[in-house]
TORRODREN-713781 format. One line per 10 residues: number of its first residue (from 0); their letters; for each residue x, y, z of C-alpha. Coordinates in Angstrom, 2 decimals. Example, Ala and Ser with C-alpha at 12.3 -4.5 7.8 and 13.67 -1.06 7.14 Angstrom:
2
0> as> 12.30:-4.50:7.80; 13.67:-1.06:7.14;
END
This chain:
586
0> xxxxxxxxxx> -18.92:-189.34:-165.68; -15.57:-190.52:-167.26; -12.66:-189.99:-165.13; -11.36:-187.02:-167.18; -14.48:-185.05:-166.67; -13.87:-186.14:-162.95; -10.05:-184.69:-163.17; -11.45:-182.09:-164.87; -14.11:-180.78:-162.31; -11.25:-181.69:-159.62;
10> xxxxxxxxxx> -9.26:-179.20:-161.89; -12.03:-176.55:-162.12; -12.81:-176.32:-158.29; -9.02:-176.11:-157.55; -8.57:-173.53:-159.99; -11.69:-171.45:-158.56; -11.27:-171.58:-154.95; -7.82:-170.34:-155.76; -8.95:-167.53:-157.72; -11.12:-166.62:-154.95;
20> xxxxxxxxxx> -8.54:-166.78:-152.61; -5.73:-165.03:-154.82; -9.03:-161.86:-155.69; -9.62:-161.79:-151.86; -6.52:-161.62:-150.58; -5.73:-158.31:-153.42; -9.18:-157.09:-152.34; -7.69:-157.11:-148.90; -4.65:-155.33:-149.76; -5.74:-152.63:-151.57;
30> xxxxxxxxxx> -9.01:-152.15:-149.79; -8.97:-153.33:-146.39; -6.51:-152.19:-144.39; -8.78:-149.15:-144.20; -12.43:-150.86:-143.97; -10.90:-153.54:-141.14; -10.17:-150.19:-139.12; -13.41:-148.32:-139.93; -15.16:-151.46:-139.24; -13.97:-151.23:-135.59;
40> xxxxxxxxxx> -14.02:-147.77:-135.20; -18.12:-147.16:-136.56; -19.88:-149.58:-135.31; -21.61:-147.96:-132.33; -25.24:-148.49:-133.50; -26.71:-152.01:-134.95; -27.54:-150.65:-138.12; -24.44:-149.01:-138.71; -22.69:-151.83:-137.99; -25.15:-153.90:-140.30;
50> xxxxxxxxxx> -24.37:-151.50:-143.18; -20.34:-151.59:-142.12; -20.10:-155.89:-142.12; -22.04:-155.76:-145.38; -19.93:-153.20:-147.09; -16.68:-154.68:-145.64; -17.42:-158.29:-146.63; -18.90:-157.57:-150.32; -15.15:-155.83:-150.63; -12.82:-158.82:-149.31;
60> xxxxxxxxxx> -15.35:-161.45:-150.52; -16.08:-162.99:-147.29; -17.78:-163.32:-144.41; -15.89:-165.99:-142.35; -13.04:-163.37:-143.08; -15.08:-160.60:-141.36; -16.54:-162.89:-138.40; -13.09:-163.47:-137.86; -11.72:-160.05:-137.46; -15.14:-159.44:-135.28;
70> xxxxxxxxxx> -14.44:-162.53:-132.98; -10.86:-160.71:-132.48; -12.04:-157.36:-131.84; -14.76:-158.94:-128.91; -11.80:-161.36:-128.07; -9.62:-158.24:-127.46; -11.64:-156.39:-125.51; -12.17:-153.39:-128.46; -15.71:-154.50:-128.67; -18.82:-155.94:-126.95;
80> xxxxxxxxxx> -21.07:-158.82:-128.11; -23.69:-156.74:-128.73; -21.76:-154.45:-131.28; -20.65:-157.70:-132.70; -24.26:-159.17:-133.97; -25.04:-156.55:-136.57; -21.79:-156.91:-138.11; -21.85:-160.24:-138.10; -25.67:-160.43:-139.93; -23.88:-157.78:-142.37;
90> xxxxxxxxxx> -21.11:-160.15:-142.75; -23.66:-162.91:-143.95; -25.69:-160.36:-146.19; -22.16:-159.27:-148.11; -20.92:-162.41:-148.79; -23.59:-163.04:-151.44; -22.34:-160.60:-153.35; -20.07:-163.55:-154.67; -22.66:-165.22:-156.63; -23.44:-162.33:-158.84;
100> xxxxxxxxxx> -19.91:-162.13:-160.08; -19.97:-165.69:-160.83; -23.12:-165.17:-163.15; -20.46:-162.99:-165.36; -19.43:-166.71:-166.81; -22.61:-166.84:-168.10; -21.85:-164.59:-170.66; -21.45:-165.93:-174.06; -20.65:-165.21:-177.32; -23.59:-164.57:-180.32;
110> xxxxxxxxxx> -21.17:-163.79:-183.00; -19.69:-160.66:-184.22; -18.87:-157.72:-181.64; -20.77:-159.78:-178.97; -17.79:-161.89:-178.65; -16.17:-158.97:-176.99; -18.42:-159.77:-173.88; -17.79:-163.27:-173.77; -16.50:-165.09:-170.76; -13.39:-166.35:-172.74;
120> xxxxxxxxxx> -12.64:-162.93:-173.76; -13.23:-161.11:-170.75; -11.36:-163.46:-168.73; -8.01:-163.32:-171.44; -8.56:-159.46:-171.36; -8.52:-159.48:-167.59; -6.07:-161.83:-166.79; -3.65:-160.16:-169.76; -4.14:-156.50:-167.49; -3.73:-158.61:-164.70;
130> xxxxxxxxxx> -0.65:-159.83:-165.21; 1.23:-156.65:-166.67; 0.10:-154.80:-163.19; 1.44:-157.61:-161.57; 5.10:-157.86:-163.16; 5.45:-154.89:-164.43; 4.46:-151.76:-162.08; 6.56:-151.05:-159.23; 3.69:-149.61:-157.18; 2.75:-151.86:-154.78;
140> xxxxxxxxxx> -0.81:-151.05:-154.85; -1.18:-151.34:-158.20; 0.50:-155.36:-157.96; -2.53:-155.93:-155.76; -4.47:-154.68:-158.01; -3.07:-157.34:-160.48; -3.94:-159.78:-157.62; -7.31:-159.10:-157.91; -7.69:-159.34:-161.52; -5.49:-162.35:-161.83;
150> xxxxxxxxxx> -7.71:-164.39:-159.23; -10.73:-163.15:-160.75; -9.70:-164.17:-164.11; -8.55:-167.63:-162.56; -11.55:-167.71:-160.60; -13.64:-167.56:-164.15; -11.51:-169.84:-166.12; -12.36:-172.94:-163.01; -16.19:-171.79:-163.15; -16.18:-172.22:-166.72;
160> xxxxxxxxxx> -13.78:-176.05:-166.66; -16.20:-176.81:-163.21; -19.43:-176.08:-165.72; -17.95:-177.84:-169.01; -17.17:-181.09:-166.67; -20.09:-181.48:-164.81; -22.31:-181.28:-168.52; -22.22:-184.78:-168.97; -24.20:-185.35:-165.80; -27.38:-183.94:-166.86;
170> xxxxxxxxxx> -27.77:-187.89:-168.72; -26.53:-189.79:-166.00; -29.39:-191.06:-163.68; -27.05:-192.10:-160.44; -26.24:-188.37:-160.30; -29.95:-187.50:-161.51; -31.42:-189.49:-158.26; -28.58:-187.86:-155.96; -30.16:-184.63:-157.18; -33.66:-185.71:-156.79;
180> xxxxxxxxxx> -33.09:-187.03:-152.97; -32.32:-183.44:-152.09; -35.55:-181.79:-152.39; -36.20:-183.32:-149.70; -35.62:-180.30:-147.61; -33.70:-181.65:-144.32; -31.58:-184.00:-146.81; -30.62:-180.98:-149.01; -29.92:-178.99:-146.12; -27.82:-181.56:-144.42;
190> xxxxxxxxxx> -25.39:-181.82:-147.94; -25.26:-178.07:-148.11; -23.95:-178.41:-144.69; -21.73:-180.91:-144.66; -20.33:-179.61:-148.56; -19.86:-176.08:-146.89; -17.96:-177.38:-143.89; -15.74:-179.16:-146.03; -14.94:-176.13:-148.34; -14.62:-173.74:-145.41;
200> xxxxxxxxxx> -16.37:-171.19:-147.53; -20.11:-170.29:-148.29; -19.13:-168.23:-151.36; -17.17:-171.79:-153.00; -19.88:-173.61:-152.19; -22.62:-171.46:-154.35; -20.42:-170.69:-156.86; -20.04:-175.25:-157.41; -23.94:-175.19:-157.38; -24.08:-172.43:-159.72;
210> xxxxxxxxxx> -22.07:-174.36:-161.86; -23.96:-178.05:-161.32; -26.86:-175.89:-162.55; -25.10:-175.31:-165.86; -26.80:-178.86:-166.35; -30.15:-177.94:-166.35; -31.42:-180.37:-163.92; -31.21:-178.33:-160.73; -34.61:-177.39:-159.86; -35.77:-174.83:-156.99;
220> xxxxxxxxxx> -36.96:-177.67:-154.88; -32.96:-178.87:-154.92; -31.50:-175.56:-154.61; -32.97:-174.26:-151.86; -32.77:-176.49:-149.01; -28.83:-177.24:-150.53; -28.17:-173.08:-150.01; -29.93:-172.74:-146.63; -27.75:-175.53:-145.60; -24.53:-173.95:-147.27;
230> xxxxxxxxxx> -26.02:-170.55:-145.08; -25.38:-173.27:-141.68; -22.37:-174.79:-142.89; -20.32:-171.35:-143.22; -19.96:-171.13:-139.54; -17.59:-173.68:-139.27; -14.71:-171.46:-140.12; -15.98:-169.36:-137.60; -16.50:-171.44:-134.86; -12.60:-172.69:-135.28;
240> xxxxxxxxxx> -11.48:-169.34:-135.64; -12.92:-169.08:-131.95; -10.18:-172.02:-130.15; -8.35:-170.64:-127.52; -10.61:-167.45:-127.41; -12.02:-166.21:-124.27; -15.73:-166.38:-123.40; -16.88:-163.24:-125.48; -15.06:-164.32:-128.19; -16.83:-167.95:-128.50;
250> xxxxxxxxxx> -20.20:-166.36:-128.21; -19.35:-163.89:-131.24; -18.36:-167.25:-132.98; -21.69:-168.69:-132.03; -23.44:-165.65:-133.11; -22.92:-166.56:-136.90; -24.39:-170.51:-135.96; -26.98:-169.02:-134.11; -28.61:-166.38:-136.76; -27.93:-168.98:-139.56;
260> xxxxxxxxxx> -29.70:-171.68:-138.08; -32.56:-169.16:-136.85; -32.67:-167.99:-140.37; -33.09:-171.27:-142.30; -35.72:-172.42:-139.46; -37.42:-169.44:-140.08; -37.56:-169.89:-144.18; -37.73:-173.60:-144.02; -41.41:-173.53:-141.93; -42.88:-170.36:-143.68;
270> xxxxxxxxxx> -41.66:-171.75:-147.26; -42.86:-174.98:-147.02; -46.17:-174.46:-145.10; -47.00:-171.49:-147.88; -46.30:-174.52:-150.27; -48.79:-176.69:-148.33; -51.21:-174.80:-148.83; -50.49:-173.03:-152.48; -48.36:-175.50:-154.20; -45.99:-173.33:-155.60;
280> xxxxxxxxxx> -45.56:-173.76:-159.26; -41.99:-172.74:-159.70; -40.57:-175.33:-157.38; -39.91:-177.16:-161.03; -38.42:-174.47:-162.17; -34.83:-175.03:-163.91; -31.82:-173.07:-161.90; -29.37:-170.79:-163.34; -26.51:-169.16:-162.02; -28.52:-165.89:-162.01;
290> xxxxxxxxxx> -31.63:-167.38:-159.95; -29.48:-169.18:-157.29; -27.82:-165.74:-157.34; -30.95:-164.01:-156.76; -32.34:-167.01:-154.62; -28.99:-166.73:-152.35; -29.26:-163.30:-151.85; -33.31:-162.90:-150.88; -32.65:-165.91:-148.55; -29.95:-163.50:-146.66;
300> xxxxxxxxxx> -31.73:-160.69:-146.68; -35.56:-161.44:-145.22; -33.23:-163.21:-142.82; -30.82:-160.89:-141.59; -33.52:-157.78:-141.81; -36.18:-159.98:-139.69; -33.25:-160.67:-137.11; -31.44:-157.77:-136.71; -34.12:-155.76:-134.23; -33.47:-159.26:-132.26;
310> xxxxxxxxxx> -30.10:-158.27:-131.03; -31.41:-158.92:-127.70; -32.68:-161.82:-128.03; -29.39:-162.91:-130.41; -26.79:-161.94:-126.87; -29.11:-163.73:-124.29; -29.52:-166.80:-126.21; -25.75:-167.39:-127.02; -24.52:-166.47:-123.79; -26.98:-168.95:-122.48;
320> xxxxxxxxxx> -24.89:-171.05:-124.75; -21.31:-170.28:-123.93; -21.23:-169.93:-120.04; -19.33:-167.50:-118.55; -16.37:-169.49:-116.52; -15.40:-166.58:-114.95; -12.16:-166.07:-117.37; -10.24:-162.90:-115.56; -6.91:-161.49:-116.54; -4.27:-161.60:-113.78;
330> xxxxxxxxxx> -4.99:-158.61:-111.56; -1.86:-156.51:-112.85; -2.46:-156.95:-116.17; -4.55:-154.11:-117.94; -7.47:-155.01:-120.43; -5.59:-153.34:-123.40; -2.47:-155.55:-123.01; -4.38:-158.45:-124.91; -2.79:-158.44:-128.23; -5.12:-160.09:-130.56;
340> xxxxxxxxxx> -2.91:-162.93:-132.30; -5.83:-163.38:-135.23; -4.70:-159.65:-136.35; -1.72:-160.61:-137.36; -3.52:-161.42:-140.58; -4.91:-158.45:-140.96; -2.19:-155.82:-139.96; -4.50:-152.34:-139.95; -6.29:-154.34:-137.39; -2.56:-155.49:-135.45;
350> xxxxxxxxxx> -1.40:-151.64:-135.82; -4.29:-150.03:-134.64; -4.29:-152.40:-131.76; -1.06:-152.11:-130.92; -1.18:-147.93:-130.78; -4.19:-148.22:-128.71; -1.96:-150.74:-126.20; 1.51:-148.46:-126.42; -0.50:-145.74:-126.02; -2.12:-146.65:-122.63;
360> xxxxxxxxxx> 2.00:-147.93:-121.65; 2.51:-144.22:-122.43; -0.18:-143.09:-120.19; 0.61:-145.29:-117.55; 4.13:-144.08:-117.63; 3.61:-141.35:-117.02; 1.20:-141.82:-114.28; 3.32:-143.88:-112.38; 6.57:-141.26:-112.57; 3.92:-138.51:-111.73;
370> xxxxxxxxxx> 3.30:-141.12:-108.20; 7.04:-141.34:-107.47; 7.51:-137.65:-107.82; 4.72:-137.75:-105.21; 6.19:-139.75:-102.94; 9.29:-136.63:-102.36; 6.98:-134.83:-100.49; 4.57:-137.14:-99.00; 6.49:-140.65:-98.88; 4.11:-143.58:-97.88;
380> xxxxxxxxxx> 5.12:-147.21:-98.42; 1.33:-148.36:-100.37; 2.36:-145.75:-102.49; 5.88:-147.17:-102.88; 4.26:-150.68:-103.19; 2.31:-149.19:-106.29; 4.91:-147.47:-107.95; 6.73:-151.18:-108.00; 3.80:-152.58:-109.04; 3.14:-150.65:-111.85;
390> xxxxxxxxxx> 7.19:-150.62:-113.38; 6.43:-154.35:-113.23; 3.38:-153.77:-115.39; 4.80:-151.32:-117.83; 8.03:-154.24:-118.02; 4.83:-156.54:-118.86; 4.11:-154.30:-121.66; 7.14:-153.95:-123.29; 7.41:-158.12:-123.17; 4.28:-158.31:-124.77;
400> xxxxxxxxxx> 3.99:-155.65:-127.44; 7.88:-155.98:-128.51; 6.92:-159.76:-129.17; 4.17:-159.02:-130.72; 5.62:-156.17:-133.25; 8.25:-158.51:-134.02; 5.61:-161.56:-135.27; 4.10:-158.20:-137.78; 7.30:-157.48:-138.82; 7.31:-159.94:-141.02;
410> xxxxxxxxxx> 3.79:-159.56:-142.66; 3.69:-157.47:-145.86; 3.14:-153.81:-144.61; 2.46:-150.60:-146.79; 5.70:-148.23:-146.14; 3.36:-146.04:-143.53; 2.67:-149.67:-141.97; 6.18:-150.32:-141.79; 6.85:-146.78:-140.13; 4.48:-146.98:-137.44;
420> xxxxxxxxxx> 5.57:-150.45:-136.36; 9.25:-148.59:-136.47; 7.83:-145.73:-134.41; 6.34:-148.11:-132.11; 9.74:-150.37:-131.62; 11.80:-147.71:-131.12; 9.71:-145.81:-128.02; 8.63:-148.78:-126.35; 11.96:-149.05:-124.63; 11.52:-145.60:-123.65;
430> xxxxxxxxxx> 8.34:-145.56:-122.22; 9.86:-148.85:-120.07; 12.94:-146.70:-118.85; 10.91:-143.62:-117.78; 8.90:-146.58:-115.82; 12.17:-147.89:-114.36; 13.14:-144.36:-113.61; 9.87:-143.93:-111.65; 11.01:-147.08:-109.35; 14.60:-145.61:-109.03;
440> xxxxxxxxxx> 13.02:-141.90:-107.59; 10.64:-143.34:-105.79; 13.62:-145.46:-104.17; 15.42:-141.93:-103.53; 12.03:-140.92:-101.73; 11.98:-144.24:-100.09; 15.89:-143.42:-98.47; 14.85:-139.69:-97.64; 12.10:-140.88:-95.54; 14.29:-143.49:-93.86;
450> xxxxxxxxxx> 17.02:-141.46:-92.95; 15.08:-138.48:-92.27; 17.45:-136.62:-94.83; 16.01:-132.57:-95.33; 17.36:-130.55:-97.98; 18.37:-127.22:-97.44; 16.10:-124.26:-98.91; 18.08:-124.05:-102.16; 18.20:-127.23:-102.80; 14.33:-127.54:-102.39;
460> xxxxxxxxxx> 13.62:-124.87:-104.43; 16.08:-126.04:-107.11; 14.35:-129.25:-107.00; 11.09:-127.78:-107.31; 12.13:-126.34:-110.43; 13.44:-129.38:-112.44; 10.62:-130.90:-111.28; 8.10:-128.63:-112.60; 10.06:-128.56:-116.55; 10.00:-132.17:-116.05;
470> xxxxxxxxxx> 6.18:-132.93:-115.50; 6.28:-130.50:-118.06; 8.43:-132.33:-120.68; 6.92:-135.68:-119.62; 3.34:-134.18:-120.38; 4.78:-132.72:-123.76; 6.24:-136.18:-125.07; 3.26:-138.15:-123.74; 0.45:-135.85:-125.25; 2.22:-135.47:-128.74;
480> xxxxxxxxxx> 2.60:-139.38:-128.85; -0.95:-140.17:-128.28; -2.58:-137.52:-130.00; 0.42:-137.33:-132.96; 0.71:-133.85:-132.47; 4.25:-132.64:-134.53; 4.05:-129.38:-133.36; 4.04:-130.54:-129.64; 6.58:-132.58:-130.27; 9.04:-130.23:-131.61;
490> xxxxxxxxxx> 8.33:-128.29:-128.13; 9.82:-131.17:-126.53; 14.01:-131.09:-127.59; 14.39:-127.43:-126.26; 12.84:-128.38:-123.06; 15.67:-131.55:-122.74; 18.43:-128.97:-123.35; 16.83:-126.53:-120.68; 16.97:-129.46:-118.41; 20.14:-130.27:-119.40;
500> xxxxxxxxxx> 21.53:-127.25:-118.53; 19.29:-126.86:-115.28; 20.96:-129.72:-114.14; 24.58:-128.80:-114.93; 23.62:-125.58:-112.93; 22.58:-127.41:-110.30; 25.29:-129.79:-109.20; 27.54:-126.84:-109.62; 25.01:-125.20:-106.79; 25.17:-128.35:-104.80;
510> xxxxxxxxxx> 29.07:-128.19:-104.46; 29.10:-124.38:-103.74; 27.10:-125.46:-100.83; 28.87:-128.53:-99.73; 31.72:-126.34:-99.57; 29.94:-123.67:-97.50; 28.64:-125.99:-95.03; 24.71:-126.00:-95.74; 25.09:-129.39:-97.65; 26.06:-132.47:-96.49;
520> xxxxxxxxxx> 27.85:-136.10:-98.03; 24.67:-138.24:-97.51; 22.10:-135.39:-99.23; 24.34:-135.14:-101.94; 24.48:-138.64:-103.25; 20.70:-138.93:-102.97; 20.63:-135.55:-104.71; 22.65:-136.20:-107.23; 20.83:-139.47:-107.85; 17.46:-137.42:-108.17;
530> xxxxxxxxxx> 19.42:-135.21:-111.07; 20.79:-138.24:-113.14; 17.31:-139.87:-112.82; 15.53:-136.54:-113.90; 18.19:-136.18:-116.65; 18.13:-139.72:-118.24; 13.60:-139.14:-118.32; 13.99:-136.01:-120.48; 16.50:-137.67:-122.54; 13.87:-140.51:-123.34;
540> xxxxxxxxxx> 11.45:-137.72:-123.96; 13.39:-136.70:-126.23; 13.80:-140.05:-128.00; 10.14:-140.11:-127.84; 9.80:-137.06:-129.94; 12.49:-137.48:-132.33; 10.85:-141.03:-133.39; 7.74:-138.94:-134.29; 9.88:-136.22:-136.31; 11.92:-138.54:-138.08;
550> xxxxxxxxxx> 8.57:-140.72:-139.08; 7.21:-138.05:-141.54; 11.00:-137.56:-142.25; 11.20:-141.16:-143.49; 14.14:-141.52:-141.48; 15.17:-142.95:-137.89; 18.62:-141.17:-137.45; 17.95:-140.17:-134.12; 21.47:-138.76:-133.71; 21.68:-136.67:-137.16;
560> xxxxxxxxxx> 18.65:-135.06:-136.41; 19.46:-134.06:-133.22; 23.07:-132.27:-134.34; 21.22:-131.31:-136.88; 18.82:-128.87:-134.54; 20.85:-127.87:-132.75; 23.47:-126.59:-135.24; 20.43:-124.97:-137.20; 19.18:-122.88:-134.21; 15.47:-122.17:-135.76;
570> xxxxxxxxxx> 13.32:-120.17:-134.99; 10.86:-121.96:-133.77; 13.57:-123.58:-131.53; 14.85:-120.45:-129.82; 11.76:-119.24:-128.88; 10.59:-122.55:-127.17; 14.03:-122.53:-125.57; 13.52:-118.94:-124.41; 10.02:-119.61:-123.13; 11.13:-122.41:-121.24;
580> xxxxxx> 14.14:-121.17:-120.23; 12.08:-117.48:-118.47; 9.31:-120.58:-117.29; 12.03:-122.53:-115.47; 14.22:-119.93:-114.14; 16.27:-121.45:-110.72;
END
């Protein structure tokens, strides 16, 4: 081989790996953002989840991709190990689908309106539509969609210079002995291991031997053993991806080692000890790109459908593997907290995530001002201790998914990305303050029980009031967040104005009686503490539901919207108001 066919095949492989990359990456984009979600979110039984990491990976043209995402769902906590296997034999299935659009540059021209079909012409048509899409439309889908026919046509173009250069080997006997070593089976797998963990990618690696058998002198007997070892070596990726993951997460990794190298030991000692004993005829058989297509994709298959009713079997033997160390979170910290950094790269996955994580801060908001209103009637100091506790969690949360939302910020998001990551910056400071609140009541309760302060009868009933349309409002805000219900949410802002109001009403009350006698100095300031505390929660209630509103408004004025509801006067506004207002009556 000269060195220009050498630059040239360098040239080619470059030129195909990044047309892989450049298709997968569209694929991604247009496609995945919705299969990464359904992917966690159906994959209760094995062979749905089989039929899920198969579909997913034949769409983003990779199965290290989907391992990945699977190692971060188990590493996160949104999945078991168990779930985990049948994707991951899926993943390993759909990735073959690779091979088969390879065998596309086999397409030639015979003259005439053949030519048409021809890889050249295809791949000029293609890349032509490609690149219009992709400089020319202002739709951001449709720019992916240039993505993907832009790699694909790159992606043809280095099959086709990878095929050209390597023709001249077919004469040379150095590369024809190379070729020859391999059928020995444990040398060919070996290469195909070794090749794949340099590559990083079982798809490149078949695609280069579909091309080597443009030459005509790769046989079965060399292609096998070379793609059961490519099968091994595609774990690598994996198995990185799995660094700094917690103990679930490296045995999801090892998952993909494990059923590859169970897989090729199970082919390698059926295949060749049928072949001892019936001496296949086709092991001479020349290789195209079609057969080691077909060859690459049988191989998955009896292997994956043989192990997949081994799930069992699959979880005991890699956690016998990867010990557990006893890993633990800190004893404050919830489960859904873990933000999964690998998502990042796939920000469905990231968003999704982080609603499931705001939306248990929401909850636990809400639980822990629910325990400080608690403690006003029945003050004990472990339930004091656990209010504190838990603002110092909810703080936690706030630390963790603002950092977090920031770092996906600056991914590329679809526009309803963008507004959910808004949504969720903008109310995470709320849910934090209704936590500090919480602390600042429960303080209040904490000084009533000390001093032995009793309100008079007014007062407590007045109390009881606020604190009913409070619960009330907090329930309202909370609910419509986590289930995205609009029409609860627009319940919420007349509810803050009856509060508003209650309160008003209420310190005017408290004077009336400090001037008649039946209040006192030191009730009043702990009183009037209780009322700011209860006023500033329905305000962030109100925040709450205005970031909701002003999401499917496309819009995040909080302040316009707000004058602008209450200068309208709706309908559907008064009567909440008027409900509320006979509901909460002082």
């Amino acid at each position: 081989m000269s060195i220009s066919n050498l630059i040239s095949l360098l040239s080619g492989i470059a030129l195909f790996l990044f047309g892989m990359s450049l298709m997968g990456d569209g694929l991604k984009k247009v496609a995945g953002n919705k299969l990464e979600v359904i992917l966690y979110q159906l994959t209760g039984k094995p062979l749905k989840g089989f039929l899920l990491g198969t579909a997913v990976t034949a769409v983003i043209q990779s199965s290290s991709a989907t391992s990945v995402m699977v190692v971060g769902f188990v590493n996160s906590g949104m999945m078991r190990v168990r779930q985990a296997i049948s994707i991951v034999m899926g993943a390993i299935l759909g990735t073959s689908i690779t091979g088969w659009i390879i065998c596309l540059s086999d397409l030639g021209g015979g003259g005439g309106w053949v030519d048409l079909f021809s890889t050249a012409t295809l791949t000029g048509i293609i890349s032509v539509a490609g690149i219009l899409l992709r400089m020319f439309s202002k739709n951001q889908t449709k720019q992916h969609v240039g993505d993907i026919l832009m790699g694909f046509a790159v992606l043809m173009f280095g099959m086709s210079t990878m095929s050209a250069a390597v023709s001249p080997l077919r004469d040379e006997p150095v590369f024809l002995r190379i070729l020859t070593s391999f059928s020995n089976p444990l040398l060919g797998i070996l290469f195909g291991t070794l090749f794949t963990c340099v590559l990083q990618s079982a798809s490149a690696a078949v695609g280069i031997l579909q091309a080597l058998a443009s030459t005509g002198v790769i046989d079965f007997s060399i292609a096998l053993p070379i793609i059961m070892g490519i099968a091994i070596g595609a774990a690598m990726p994996v198995l990185l991806s799995a660094v700094g993951a917690n103990v679930n997460g490296k045995r999801t990794a090892m998952v993909y080692l494990v059923v590859e190298v169970a897989g090729v030991v199970f082919w390698a000692a059926a295949f060749y000890l049928a072949n001892a004993v019936f001496r296949f005829s086709f092991l001479n058989m020349p290789m195209t790109s079609v057969s080691i297509a077909f060859v690459n994709t049988l191989f998955r298959f009896v292997k994956v459908v043989i192990l997949l009713p081994f799930t069992d079997v699959i979880e005991a033997v890699v956690n016998a593997l990867v010990k557990d160390k006893g890993d633990q979170k800190p004893a404050n910290e919830p489960a859904a907290m873990h933000l999964e950094e690998r998502f990042l790269q796939h920000p469905a996955l990231a968003i999704e995530q982080s609603r499931i994580t705001i939306n248990s801060m929401a909850a636990d908001a809400e639980l822990n001002f629910s325990g400080a209103l608690a403690l006003l009637s029945n003050y004990t100091d472990d339930d004091f201790a656990e209010v504190q506790r838990m603002e110092g969690v909810i703080d936690r949360y706030e630390d963790i998914l603002g950092t977090y939302l920031v770092k996906l910020t600056g991914r590329e998001l679809s526009s309803r990305q963008s507004a959910d990551v808004s949504k969720f910056l903008h109310t995470i400071s709320d849910f934090e303050r209704i936590s500090d609140h919480a602390l600042n009541v429960a303080e209040a309760a904490q000084e009533i029980s000390q001093k032995g302060i009793t309100f008079s009868g007014d007062a407590r009933h007045e109390l009881s009031v606020l604190t009913s349309a409070l619960r009330e409002i907090l329930h309202n805000a909370i609910r419509a967040f986590i289930i995205e219900d609009l029409e609860l949410a627009k319940r919420v802002e007349p509810l803050e104005e009856l509060i508003d109001a209650l309160c008003d009403e209420m310190k005017l009350h408290h004077v009336d009686r400090l001037q008649k006698g039946t209040c006192t100095l030191s009730q009043g300031f702990v009183f009037n503490d209780l009322l700011t505390n209860y006023e500033r929660v329905a305000d962030h209630c109100s925040n709450i539901a205005v970031a909701m509103i002003e999401l499917e408004a496309d819009s995040f004025d909080t302040h316009e919207y707000l004058s602008s509801v209450k200068a309208m006067k709706s309908a559907a506004y008064e009567r909440y108001y008027e409900e509320y207002r006979q509901q909460f009556a002082l």
